[in-house]
N, C-alpha and C positions, 0 to 999 in steps of 0.2 A: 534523523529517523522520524521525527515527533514531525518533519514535512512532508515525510510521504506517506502518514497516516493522514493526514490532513490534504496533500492530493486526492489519493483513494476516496475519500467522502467526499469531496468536491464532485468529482470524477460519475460515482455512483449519484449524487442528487441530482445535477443536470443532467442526467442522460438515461436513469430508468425509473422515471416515472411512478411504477407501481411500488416503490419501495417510500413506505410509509416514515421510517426509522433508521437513519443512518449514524452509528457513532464507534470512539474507539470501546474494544471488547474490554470492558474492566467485571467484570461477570454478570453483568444485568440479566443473563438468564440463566444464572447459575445460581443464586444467592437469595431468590426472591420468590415466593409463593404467586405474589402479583408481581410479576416483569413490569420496569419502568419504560416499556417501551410498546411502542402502534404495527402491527403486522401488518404487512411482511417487515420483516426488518434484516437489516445488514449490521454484524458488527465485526471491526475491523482489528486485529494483531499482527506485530511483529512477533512471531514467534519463536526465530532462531536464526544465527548469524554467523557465517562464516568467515578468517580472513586472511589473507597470506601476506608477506611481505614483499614489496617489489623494489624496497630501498628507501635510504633517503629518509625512513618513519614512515610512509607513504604505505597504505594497505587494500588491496584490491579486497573487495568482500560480495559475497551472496547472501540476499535476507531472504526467509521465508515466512510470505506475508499470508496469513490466512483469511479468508470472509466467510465466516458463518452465516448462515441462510434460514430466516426460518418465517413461517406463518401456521398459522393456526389452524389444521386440518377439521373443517366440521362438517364435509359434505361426504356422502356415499362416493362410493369408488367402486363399486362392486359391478360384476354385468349384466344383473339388473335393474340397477338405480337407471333414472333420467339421463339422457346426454349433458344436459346441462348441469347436473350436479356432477358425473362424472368429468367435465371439462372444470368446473369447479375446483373437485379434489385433485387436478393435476396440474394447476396453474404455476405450482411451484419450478414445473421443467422448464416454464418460461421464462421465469425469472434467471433462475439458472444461466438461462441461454442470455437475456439481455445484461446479466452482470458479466456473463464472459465477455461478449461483444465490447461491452463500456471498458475495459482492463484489458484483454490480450493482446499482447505485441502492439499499444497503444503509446503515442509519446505523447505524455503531459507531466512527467515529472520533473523535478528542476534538476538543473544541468548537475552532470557527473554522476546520473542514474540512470538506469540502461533500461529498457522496455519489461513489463512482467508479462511472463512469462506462463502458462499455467502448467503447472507440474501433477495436479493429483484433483479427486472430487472424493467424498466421502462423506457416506450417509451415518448419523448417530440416532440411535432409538433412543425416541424418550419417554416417560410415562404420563407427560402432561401435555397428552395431546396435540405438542406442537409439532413440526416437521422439519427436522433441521438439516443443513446437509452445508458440507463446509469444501472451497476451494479454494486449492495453495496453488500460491504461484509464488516461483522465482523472481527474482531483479538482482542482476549486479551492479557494483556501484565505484566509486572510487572514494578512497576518504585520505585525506589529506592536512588533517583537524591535526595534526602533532610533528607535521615535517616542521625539518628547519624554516624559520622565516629570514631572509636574506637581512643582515644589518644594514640599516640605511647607513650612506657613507656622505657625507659633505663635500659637495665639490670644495677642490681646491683650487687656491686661483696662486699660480705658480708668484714668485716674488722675486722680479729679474731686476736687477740695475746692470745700470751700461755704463762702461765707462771707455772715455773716450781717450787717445791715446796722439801725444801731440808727436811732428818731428821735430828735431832741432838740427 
């Protein structure tokens, strides 16, 4: 799992740009007056993990990956602020849009993890002015971390004598 949080941020630095802060979610903006982090920022959770058995130890599973979304809203949004300040105050839909692009139904994770998937968006009010908005998405995977591992066996090298058999 601790590899496809570390896809994910791969994934999100090379390919949008305008995200200042990419890491995993351990509360940096939960816990802190001052955030240890540069807006916009992404921060990344495994949230919740589902798993069935298909034999053998062997568990087919669903994780629900979450990325919280946020930047610092300081411009007008109103309809009669500036165009530019209202293109400002909405720059968040675009990020939105080039994090899903970067992640949906995208193969880059390592093998035996299925494409994510997005399942949900959701916006959280906060009172410190930030703007957050968080998208989950699915991935199924296979895990395989506790099946039997086959005993290695020694070839054998059979142990034949001949014996030869006179007439008289």
């Amino acid at each position: 799992m601790k590899q496809v949080i570390q896809n994910i941020q791969d994934k999100l630095m090379n390919e949008v740009s305008t995200l200042k802060y990419v890491d995993q979610d351990w509360g940096q903006m939960d816990f802190y007056t001052k955030p240890p982090v540069k807006f916009p920022c992404a921060l990344i959770d495994i949230q919740a993990a589902q798993y069935s058995n298909i034999g053998d130890f062997t568990q087919q599973g669903v994780i629900t990956v979450v990325i919280r979304l946020f930047d610092m809203k300081l411009s007008n949004s109103s309809n009669g602020a500036p165009d530019n300040q209202k293109e400002n105050a909405r720059k968040i839909w675009s990020l939105i849009e080039d994090v899903n692009k970067a992640l949906h139904g995208q193969n880059f994770l390592q093998e035996g993890y299925g494409l994510p998937i997005r399942e949900q968006m959701r916006r959280t009010k906060r009172d410190d002015g930030c703007y957050q908005t968080e998208l989950y998405y699915t991935i199924q995977f296979r895990d395989d971390t506790c099946a039997a591992s086959p005993i290695p066996v020694s070839p054998v090298a059979p142990d034949i004598k001949t014996v030869s058999i006179s007439k008289l």
